[in-house]
N, CA, C and O atoms as CSV, one atom per row, in Angstrom:
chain,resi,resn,atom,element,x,y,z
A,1,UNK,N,N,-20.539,40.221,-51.674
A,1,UNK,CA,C,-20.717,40.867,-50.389
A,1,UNK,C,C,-21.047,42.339,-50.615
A,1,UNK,O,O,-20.508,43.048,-51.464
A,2,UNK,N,N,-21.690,42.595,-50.033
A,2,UNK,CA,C,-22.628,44.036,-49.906
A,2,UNK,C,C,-21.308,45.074,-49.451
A,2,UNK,O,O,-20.294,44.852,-48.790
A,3,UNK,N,N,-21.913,46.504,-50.240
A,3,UNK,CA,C,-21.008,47.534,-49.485
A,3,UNK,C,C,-21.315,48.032,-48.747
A,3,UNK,O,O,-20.736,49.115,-48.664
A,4,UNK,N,N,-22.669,47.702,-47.333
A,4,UNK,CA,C,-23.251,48.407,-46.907
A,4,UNK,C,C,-23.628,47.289,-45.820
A,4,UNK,O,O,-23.496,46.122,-46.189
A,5,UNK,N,N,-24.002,47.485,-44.751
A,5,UNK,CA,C,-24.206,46.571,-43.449
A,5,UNK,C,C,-24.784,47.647,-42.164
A,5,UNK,O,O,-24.701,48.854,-41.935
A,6,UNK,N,N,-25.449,46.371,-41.453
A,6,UNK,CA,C,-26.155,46.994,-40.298
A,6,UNK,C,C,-25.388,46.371,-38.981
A,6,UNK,O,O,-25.476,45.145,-38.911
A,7,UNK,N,N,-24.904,46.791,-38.288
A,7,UNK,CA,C,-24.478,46.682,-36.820
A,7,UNK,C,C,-25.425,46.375,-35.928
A,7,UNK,O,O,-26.183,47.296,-35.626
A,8,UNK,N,N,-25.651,44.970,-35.247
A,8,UNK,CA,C,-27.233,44.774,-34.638
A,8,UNK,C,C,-26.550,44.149,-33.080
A,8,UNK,O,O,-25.360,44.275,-32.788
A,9,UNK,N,N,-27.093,43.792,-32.616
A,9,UNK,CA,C,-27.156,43.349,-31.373
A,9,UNK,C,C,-28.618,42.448,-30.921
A,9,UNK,O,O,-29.512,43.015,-30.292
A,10,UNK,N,N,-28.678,41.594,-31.159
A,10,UNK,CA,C,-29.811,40.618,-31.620
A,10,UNK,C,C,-30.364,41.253,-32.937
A,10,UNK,O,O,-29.902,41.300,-34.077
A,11,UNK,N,N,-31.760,41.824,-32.256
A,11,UNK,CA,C,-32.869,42.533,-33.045
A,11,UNK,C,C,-32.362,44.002,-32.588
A,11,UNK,O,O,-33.140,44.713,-33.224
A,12,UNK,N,N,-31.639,44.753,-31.966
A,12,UNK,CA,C,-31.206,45.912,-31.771
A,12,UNK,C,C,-30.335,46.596,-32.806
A,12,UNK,O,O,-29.136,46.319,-32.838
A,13,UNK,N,N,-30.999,47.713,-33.890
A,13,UNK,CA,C,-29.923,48.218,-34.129
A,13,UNK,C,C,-29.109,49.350,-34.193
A,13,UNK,O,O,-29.445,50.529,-34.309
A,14,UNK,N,N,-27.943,48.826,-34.100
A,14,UNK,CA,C,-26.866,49.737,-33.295
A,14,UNK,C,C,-26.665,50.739,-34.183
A,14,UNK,O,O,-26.782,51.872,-33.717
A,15,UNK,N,N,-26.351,50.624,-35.517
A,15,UNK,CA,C,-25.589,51.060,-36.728
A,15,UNK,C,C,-25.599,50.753,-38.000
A,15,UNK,O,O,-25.474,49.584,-38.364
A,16,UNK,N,N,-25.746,51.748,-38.840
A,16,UNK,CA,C,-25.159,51.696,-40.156
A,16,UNK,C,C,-23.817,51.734,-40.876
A,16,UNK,O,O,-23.443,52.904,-40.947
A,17,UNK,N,N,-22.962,50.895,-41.431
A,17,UNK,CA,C,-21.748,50.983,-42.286
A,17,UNK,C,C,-21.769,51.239,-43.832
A,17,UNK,O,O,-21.952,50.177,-44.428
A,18,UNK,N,N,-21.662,52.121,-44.514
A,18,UNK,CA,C,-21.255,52.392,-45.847
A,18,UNK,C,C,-19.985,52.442,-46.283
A,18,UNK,O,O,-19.262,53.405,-46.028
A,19,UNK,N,N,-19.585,51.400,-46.987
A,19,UNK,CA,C,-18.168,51.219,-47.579
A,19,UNK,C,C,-17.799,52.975,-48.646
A,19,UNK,O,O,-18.406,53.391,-49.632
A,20,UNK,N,N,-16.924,53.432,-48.102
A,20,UNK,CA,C,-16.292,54.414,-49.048
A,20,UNK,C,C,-15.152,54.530,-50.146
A,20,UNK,O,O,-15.027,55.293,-51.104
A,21,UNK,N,N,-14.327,53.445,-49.636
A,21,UNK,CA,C,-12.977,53.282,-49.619
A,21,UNK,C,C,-12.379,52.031,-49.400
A,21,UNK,O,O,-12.808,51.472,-48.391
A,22,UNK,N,N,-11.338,51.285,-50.163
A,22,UNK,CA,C,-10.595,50.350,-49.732
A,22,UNK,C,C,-9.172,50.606,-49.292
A,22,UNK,O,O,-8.346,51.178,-50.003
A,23,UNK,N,N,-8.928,50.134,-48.039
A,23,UNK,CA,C,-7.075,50.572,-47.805
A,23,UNK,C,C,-7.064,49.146,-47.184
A,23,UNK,O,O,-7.598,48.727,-46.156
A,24,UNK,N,N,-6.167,48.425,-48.274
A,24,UNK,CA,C,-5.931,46.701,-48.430
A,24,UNK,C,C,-5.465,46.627,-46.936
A,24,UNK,O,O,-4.707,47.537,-46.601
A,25,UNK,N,N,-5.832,45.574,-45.852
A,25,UNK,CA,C,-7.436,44.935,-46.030
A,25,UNK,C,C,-8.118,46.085,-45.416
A,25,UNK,O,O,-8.993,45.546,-44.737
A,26,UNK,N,N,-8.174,46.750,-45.335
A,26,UNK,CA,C,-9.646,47.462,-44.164
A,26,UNK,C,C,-10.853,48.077,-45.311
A,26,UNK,O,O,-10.606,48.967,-46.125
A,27,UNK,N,N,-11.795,47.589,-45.207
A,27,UNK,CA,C,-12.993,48.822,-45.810
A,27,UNK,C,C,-13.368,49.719,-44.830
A,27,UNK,O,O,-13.882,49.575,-43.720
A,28,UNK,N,N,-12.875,51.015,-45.696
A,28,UNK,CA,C,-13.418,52.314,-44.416
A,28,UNK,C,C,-14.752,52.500,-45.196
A,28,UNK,O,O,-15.066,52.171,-46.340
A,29,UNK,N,N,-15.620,53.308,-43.933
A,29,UNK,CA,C,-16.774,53.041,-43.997
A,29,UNK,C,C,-17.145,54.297,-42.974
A,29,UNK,O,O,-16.599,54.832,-42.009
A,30,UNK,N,N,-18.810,54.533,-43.984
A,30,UNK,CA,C,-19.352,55.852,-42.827
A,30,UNK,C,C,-20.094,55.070,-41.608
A,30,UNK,O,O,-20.357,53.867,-41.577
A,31,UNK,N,N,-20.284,55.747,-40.917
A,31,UNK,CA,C,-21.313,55.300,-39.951
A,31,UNK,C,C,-22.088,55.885,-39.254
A,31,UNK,O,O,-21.771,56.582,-38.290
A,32,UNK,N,N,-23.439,55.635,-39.738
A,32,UNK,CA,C,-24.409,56.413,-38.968
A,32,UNK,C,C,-25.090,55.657,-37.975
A,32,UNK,O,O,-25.748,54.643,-38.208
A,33,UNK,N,N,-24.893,56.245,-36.720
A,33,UNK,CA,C,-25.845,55.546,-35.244
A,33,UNK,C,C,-27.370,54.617,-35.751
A,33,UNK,O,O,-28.165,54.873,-36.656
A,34,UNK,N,N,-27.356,53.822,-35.051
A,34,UNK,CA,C,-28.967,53.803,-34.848
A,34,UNK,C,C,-29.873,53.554,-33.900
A,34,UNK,O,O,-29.219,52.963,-33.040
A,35,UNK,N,N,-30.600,53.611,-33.654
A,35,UNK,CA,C,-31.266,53.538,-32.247
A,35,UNK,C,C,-31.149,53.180,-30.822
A,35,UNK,O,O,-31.474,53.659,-29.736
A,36,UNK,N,N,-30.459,51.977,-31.350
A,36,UNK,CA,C,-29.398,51.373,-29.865
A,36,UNK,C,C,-27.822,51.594,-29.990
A,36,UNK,O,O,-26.973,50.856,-29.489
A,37,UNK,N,N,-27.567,52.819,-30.799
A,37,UNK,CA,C,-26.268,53.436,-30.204
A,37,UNK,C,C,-25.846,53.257,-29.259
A,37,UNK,O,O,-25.006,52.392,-29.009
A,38,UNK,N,N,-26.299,53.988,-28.540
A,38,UNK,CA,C,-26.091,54.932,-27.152
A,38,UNK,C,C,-25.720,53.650,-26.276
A,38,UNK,O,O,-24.851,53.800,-25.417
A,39,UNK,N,N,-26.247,52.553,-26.416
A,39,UNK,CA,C,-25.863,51.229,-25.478
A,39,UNK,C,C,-24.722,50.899,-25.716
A,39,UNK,O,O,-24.055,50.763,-24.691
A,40,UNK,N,N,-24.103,50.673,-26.802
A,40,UNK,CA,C,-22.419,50.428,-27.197
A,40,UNK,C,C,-21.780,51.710,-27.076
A,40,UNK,O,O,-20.653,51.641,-26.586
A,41,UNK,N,N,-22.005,52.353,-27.249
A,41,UNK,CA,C,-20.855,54.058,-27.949
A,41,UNK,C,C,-20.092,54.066,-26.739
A,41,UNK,O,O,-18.953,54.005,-27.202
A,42,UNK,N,N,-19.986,54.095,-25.712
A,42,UNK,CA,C,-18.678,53.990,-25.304
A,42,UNK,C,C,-17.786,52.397,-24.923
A,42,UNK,O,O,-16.892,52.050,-24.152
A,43,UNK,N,N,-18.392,51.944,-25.660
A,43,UNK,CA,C,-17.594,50.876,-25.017
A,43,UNK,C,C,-16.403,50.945,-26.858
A,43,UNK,O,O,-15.260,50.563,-27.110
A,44,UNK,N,N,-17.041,51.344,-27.348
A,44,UNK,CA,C,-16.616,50.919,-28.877
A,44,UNK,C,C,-15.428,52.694,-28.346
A,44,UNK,O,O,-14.223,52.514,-28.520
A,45,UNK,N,N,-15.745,53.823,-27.912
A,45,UNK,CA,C,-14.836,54.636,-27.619
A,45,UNK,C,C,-13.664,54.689,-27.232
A,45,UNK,O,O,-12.686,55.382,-27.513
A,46,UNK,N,N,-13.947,53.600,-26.322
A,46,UNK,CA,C,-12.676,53.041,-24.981
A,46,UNK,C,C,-11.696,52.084,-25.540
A,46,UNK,O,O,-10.532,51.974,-25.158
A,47,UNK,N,N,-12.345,51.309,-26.605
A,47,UNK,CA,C,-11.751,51.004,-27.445
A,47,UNK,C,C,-10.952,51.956,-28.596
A,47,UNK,O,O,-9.762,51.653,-28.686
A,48,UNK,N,N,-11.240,52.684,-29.193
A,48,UNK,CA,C,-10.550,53.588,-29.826
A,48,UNK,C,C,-9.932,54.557,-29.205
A,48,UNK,O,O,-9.368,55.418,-29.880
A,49,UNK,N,N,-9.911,54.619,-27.671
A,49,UNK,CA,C,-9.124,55.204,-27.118
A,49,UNK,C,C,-7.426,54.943,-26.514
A,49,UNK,O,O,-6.604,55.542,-25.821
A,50,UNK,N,N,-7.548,53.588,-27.316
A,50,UNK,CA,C,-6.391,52.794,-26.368
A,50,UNK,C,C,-5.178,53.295,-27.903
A,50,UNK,O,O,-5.186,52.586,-28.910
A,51,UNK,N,N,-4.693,53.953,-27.857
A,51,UNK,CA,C,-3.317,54.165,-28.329
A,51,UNK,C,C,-1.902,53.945,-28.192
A,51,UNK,O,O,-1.571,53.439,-27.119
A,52,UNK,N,N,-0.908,54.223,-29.084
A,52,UNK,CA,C,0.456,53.649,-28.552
A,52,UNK,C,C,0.411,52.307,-28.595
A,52,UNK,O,O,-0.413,51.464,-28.949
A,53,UNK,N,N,2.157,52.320,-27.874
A,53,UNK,CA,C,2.383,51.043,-28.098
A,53,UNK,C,C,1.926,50.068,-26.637
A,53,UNK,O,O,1.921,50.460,-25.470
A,54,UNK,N,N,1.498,48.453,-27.261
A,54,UNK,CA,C,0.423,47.435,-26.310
A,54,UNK,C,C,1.272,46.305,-26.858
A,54,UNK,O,O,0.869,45.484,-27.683
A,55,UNK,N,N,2.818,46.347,-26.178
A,55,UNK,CA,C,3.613,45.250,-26.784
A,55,UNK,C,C,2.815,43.664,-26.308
A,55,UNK,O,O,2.907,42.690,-27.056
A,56,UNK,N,N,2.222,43.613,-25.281
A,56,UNK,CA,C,1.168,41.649,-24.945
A,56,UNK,C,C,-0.328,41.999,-25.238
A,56,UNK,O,O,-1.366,41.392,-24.976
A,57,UNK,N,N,-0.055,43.319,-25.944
A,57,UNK,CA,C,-1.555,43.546,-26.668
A,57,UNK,C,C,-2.819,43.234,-25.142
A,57,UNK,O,O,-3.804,42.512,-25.296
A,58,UNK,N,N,-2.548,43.827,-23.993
A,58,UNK,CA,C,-3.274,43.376,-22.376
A,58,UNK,C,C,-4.099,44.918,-22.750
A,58,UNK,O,O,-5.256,45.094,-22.369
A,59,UNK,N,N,-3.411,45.880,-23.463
A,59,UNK,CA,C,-4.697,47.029,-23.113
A,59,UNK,C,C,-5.963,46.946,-24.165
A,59,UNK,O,O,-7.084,47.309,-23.809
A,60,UNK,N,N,-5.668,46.380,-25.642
A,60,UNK,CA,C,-7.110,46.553,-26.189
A,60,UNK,C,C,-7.582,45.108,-26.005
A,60,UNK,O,O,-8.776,45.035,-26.296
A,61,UNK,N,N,-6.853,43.447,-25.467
A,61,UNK,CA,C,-7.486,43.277,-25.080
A,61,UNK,C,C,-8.813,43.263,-23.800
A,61,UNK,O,O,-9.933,42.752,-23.809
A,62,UNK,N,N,-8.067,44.076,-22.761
A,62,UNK,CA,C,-9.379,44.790,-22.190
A,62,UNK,C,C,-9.964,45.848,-22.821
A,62,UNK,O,O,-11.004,46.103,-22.215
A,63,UNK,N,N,-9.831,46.471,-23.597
A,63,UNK,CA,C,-10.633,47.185,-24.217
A,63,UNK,C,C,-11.964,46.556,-24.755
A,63,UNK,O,O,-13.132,46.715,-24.400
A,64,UNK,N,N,-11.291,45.657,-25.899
A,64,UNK,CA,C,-12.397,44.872,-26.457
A,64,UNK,C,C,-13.154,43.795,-25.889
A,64,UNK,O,O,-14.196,43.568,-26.504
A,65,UNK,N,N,-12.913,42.999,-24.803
A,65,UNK,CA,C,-13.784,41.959,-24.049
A,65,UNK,C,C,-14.771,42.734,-23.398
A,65,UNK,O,O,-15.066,42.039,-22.426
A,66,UNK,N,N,-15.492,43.815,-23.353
A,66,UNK,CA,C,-16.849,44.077,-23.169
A,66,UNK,C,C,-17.050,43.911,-24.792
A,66,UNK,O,O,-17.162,42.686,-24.738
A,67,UNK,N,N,-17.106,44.031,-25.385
A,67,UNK,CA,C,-17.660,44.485,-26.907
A,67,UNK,C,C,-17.669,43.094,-27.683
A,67,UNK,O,O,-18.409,43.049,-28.666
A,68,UNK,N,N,-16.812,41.757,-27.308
A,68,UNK,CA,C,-16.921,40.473,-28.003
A,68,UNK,C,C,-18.027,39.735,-27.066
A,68,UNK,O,O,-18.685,38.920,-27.713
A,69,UNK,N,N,-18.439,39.842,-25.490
A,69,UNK,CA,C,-18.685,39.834,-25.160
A,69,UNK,C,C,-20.728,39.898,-25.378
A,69,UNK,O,O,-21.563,39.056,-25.047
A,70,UNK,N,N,-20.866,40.953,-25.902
A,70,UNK,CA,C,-22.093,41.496,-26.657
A,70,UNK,C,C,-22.618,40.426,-27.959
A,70,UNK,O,O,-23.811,40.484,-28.254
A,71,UNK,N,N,-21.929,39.686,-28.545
A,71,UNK,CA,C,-22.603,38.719,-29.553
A,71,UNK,C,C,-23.236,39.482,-30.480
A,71,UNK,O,O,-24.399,39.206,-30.773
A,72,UNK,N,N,-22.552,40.591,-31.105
A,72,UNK,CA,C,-22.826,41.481,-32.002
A,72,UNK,C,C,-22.625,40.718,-33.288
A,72,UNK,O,O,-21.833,39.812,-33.551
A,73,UNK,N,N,-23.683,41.403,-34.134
A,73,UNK,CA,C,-23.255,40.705,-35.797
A,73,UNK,C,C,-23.395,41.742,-36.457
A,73,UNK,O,O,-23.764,42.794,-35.935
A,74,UNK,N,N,-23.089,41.604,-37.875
A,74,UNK,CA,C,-22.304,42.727,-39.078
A,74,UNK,C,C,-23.523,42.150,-40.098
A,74,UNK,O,O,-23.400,40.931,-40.215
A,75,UNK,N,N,-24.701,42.702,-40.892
A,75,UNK,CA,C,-25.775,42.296,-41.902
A,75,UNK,C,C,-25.361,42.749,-42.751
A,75,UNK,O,O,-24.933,43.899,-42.648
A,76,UNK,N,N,-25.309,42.202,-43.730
A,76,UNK,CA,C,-25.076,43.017,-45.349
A,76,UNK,C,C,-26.051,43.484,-45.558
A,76,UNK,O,O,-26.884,42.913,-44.854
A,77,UNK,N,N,-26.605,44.417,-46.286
A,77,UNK,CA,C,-27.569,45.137,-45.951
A,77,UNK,C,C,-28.691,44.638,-47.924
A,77,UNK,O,O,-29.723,45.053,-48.450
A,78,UNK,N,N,-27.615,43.588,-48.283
A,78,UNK,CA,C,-28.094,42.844,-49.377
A,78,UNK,C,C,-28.538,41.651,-49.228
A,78,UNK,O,O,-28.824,40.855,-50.123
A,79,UNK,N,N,-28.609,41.497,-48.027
A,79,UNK,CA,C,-29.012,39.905,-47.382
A,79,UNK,C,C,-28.519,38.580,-47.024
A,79,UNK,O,O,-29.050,37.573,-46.555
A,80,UNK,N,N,-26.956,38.996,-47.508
A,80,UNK,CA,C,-26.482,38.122,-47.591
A,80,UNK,C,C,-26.232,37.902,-45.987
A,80,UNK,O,O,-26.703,38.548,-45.052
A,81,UNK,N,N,-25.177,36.581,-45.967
A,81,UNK,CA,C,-24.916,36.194,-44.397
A,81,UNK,C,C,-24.624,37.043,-43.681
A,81,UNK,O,O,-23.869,37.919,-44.104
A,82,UNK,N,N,-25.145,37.096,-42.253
A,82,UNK,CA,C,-24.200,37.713,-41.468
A,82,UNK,C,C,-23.183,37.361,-40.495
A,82,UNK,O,O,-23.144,36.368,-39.767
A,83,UNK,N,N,-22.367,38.323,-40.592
A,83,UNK,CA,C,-20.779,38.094,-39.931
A,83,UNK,C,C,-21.089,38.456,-38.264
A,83,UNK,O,O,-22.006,39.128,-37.791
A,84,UNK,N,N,-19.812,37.650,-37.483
A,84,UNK,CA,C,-20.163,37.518,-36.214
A,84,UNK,C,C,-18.989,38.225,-35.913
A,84,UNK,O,O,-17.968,37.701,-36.360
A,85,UNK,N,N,-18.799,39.597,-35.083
A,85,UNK,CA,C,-18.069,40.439,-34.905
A,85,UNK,C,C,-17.340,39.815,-34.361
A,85,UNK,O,O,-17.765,38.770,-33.869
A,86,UNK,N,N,-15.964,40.155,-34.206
A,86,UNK,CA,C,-14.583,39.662,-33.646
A,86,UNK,C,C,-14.780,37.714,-33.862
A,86,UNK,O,O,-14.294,36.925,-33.051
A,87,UNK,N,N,-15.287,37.437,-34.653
A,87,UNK,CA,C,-15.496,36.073,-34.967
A,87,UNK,C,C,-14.894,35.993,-36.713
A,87,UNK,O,O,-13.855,35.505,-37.159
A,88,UNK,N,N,-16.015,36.678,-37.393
A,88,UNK,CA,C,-15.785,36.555,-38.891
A,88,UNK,C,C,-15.144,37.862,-39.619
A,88,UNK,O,O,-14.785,37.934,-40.795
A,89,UNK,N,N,-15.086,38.942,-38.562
A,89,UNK,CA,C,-14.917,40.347,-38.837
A,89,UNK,C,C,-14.641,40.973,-37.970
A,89,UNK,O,O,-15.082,40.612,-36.878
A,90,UNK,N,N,-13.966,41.943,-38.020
A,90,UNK,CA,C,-13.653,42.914,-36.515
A,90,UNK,C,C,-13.784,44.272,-37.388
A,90,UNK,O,O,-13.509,44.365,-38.584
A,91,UNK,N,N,-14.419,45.657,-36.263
A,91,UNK,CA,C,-15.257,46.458,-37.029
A,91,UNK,C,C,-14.891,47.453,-35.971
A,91,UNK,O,O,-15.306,47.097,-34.868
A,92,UNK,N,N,-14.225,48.618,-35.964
A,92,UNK,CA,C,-13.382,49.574,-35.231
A,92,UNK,C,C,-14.163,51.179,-35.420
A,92,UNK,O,O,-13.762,51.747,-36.436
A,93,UNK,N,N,-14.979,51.809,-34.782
A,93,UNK,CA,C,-15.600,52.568,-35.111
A,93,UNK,C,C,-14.947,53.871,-34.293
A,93,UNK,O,O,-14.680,53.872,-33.091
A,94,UNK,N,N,-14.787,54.777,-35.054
A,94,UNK,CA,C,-14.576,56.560,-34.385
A,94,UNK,C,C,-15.216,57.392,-34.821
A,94,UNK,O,O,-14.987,57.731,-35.982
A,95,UNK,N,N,-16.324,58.086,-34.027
A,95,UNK,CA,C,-17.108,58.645,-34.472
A,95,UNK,C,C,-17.692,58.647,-36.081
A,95,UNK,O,O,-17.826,57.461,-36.382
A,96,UNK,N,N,-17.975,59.264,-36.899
A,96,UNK,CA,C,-18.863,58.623,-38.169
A,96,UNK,C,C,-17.985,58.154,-39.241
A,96,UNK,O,O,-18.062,58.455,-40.432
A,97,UNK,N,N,-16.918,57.176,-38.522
A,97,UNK,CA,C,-16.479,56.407,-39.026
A,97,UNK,C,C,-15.712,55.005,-38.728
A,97,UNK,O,O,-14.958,54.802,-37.776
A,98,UNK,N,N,-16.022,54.202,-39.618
A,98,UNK,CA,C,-16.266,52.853,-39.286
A,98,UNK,C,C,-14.691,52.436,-40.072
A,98,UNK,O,O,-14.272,53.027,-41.068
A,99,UNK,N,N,-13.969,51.303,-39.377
A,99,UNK,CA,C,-13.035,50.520,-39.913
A,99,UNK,C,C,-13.692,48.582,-39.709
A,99,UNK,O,O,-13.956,48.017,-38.648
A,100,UNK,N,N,-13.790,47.945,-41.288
A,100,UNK,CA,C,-13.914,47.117,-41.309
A,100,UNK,C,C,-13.194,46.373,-41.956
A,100,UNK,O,O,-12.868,46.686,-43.101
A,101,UNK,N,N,-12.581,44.669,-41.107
A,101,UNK,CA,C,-11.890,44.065,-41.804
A,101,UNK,C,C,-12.403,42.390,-41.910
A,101,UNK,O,O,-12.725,41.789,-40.885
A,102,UNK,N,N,-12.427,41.871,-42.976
A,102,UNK,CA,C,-13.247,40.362,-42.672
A,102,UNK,C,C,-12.280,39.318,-43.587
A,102,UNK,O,O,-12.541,38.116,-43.633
């Protein structure tokens, strides 16, 4: 598996991920926008905005049901398969930086 992946939305893409770092399980990762940013960036915000404690876990799951919602996928940027967000991977982004776990 590649250290490096594209954030798409069909043929749209959203983002770049570069693995920097491992902190068992998450690969942190940079992230640079890409063209169809601006269509996710806040929904992926609102999501990283939900802090504290979510003891029936009811606030990030509204957070995140716009964003599973989207049928987003994760490309290795080596060709290998791609991962189906909140399916095969879940992928947590704050500003130019990316949390990935698969």
């Amino acid at each position: 598996m590649s250290g490096s992946w594209r954030l798409m939305q069909g043929d749209i893409h959203l983002g770049d991920l570069h693995q920097y770092e491992i902190d068992q399980p998450t690969f942190l990762c940079h992230f640079t926008p890409g063209p169809g940013w601006e269509t996710v960036r806040d929904l992926f915000e609102a999501w990283a905005a939900v802090q504290g404690a979510d003891p029936d876990g009811s606030r990030h799951t509204e957070a995140v049901r716009p964003l599973v919602a989207l049928d987003l996928t994760l490309a290795p940027m080596d060709g290998s398969t791609p991962m189906r967000c909140f399916k095969d991977c879940i992928v947590r982004i704050y500003g130019d930086v990316a949390r990935l776990r698969y």
